[in-house]
Steps between C-alpha positions, in 0.01 A plus 500: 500500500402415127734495246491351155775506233413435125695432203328566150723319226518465119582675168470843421152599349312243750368799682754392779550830635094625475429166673742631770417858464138392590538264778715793673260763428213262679708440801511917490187532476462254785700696764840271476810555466705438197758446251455488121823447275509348169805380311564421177718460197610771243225323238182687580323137327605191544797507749427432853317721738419447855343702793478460865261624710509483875163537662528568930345673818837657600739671284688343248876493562650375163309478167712150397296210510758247471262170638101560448235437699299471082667408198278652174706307223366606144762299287683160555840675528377737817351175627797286510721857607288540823320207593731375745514822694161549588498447851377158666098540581495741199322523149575474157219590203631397192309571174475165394469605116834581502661310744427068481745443783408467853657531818612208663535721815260345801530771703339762347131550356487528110254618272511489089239662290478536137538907507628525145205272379263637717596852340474385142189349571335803663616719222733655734858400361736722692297449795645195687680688777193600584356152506787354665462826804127415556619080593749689714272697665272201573704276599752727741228785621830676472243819428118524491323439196238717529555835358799431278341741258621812737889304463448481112391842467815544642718389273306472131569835377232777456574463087463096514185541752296296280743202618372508865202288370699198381779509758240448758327245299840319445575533911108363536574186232806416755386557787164269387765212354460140692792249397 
C-alpha cells in the first residue's frame, strides 16, 4: 500500500492550484486514487493559496492533509507555516529564489531550486510552479515523468492550448535542475 500526501503552498497567482490540479490529474491518469482540494484566501492575487493532493493505491478516506509526506513551499511565509509538519523521512522543495531560509530539520530530505529565476530566465515568468513540480517529480517519483503531456492536456484549456508547449518545457527545466 502506497500512499503519498502533498502540500502545495504560497500566494495566490503562483499557479498553486494548476501545480496541484496537475499533479492530481497525473496520478489519474496513472490509475491512483485521489484527492485534490485547494484553499485559499478571498484575494484571488496575492493572499495565500494552498492545495493538497493525496496520491494512493486504495481509496482515499479524508482529503485533509494535515502532516505531508512533500512540502512544495513557493514563498518564505508557507515555508516557515508548514515546515515543521512535514512528516519525519519526508521532503521539502523550496524555491530558493524566494525563500533564503533553510530547514534546520535533519530528518527530512530538502531540496531548493531557483524556480522564480529559472522562470525569468527561460522567458517563462509565471511558470515556476511548473519548475518547482518537475524537481518534485524527480526527486519523489511520486508520478512518472514520461507522458506528462497527456496530464497537461488535461488541465491547459482548449483556448490557452498554445501553453501546453511551455508548461512542459517549464516541468522539463525542473525536472533537469541539479543543486
Amino acid at each position: 500500500m502506497n500512499t503519498t500526501e502533498i502540500l502545495i503552498a504560497g500566494f495566490g497567482g503562483q499557479g498553486v492550484l494548476f501545480a496541484g490540479k496537475l499533479l492530481a490529474y497525473k496520478g489519474l491518469l496513472e490509475g491512483r486514487q485521489l484527492s485534490w482540494l485547494p484553499s485559499y484566501g478571498p484575494e484571488m492575487r496575492g493572499g495565500t493559496a494552498n492545495c493538497s493532493i493525496i496520491l494512493s493505491d486504495i481509496p482515499v478516506g479524508s482529503p485533509i492533509v494535515s502532516n505531508p509526506d512533500i512540502l512544495i513551499a513557493m514563498n518564505l511565509p508557507s515555508f516557515e507555516k508548514y515546515e515543521s509538519s512535514v512528516k519525519a523521512g519526508g521532503m521539502i522543495v523550496a524555491d530558493s529564489s524566494l525563500i533564503e531560509k533553510k530547514t534546520t530539520r535533519d530528518d527530512i530530505k530538502a531540496f531548493y531550486i531557483p524556480a522564480t529565476q529559472l522562470a525569468k530566465e527561460n522567458g517563462m515568468p509565471t511558470l515556476a510552479n511548473m519548475i518547482i513540480l518537475g524537481k518534485v517529480i524527480k526527486e519523489s517519483s511520486i508520478v512518472e515523468y514520461g507522458n506528462i503531456e497527456e496530464a497537461l492536456k488535461k488541465v491547459v484549456s482548449a483556448k490557452r492550448i498554445e501553453l501546453l508547449d511551455i508548461n512542459r518545457r517549464a516541468i522539463e527545466i525542473g525536472y533537469e535542475y541539479n543543486d
